[in-house]
C-alpha positions as CSV (number, residue, x, y, z in Angstrom):
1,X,-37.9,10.7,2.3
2,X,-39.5,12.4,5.2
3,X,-43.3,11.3,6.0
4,X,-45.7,13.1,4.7
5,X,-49.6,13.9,5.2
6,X,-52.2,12.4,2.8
7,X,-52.5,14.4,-0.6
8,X,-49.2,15.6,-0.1
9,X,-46.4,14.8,-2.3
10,X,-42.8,15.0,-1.5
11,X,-40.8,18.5,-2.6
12,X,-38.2,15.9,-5.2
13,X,-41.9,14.8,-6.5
14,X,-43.0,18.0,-7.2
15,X,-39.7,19.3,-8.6
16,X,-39.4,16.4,-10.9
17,X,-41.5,17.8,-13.9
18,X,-39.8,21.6,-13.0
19,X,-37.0,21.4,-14.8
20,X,-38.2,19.5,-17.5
21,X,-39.5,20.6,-20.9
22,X,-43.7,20.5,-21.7
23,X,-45.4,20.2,-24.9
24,X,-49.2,21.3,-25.3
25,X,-51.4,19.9,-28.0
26,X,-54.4,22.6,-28.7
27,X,-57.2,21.7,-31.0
28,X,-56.4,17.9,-31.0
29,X,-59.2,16.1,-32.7
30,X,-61.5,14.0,-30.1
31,X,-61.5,10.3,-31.7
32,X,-57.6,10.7,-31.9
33,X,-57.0,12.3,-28.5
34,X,-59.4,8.3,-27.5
35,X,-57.0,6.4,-29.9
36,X,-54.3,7.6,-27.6
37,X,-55.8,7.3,-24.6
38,X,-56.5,3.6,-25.6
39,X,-53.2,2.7,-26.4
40,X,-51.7,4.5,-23.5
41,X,-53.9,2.1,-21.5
42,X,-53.0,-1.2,-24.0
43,X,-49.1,0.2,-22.9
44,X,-50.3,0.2,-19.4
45,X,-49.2,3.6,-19.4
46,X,-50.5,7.0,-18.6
47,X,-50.7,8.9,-21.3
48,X,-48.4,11.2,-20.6
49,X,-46.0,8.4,-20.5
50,X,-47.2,7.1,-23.4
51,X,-46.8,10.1,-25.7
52,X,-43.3,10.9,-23.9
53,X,-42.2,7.4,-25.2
54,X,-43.8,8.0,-28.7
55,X,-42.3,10.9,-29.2
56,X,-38.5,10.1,-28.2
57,X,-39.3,7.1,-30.9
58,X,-40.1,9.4,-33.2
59,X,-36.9,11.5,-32.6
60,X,-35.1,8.1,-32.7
61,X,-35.8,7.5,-36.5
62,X,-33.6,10.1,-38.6
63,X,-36.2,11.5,-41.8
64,X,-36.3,11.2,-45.4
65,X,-34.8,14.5,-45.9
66,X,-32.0,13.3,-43.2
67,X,-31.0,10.0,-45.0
68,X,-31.4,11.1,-48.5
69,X,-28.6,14.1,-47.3
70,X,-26.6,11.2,-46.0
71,X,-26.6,9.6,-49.2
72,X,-26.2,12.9,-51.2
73,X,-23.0,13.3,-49.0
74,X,-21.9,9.7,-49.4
75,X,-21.7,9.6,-53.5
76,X,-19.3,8.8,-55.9
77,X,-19.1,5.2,-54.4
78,X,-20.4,1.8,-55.5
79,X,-21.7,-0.4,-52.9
80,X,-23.4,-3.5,-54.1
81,X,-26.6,-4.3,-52.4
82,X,-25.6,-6.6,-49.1
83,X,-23.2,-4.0,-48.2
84,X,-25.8,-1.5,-48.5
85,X,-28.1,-3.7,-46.3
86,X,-25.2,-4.5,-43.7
87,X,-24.4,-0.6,-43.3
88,X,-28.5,0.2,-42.9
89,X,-28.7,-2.8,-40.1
90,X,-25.0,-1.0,-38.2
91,X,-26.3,2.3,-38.2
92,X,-29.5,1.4,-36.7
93,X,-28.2,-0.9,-33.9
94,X,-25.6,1.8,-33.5
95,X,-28.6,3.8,-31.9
């Protein structure tokens, strides 16, 4: 990376967020907007880093609506209850 003035950051640094997707909260109430802020901090994270992580959790868990369409798709079958347990635990380590 070439050298740089102070204040100046590098073109890669500036691109980095260009190609990326944004997401703006409006009318977010203020004692949850400080929740976040304080676990951001408790992360040792920025908040934008914080949220980014929060959110790809978020997408990481599949829904009610998405697991009982699972099932719904999956019946007709008995599976006794540690099968059922053993299948749950595979498909969430399979993530």
């Amino acid at each position: 990376m070439a050298p740089r003035g102070p204040g100046l950051a590098a073109f890669e640094e500036c691109m980095h967020n260009a190609i990326m997707p944004n997401v703006i909260v409006r009318d977010l109430p203020e004692d949850v907007h400080a929740e976040l802020v304080r676990r951001a901090d408790v992360a040792g994270q920025s908040l934008q880093q914080y949220l980014s992580s929060e959110l790809t959790r978020i997408t990481s868990v599949p829904t009610v609506d998405e697991v009982l369409s699972r099932v719904a798709r999956r019946r007709g079958g008995r599976v006794g209850l540690r099968q059922a347990v053993a299948d749950l635990e595979s498909g969430r380590s399979a993530r």
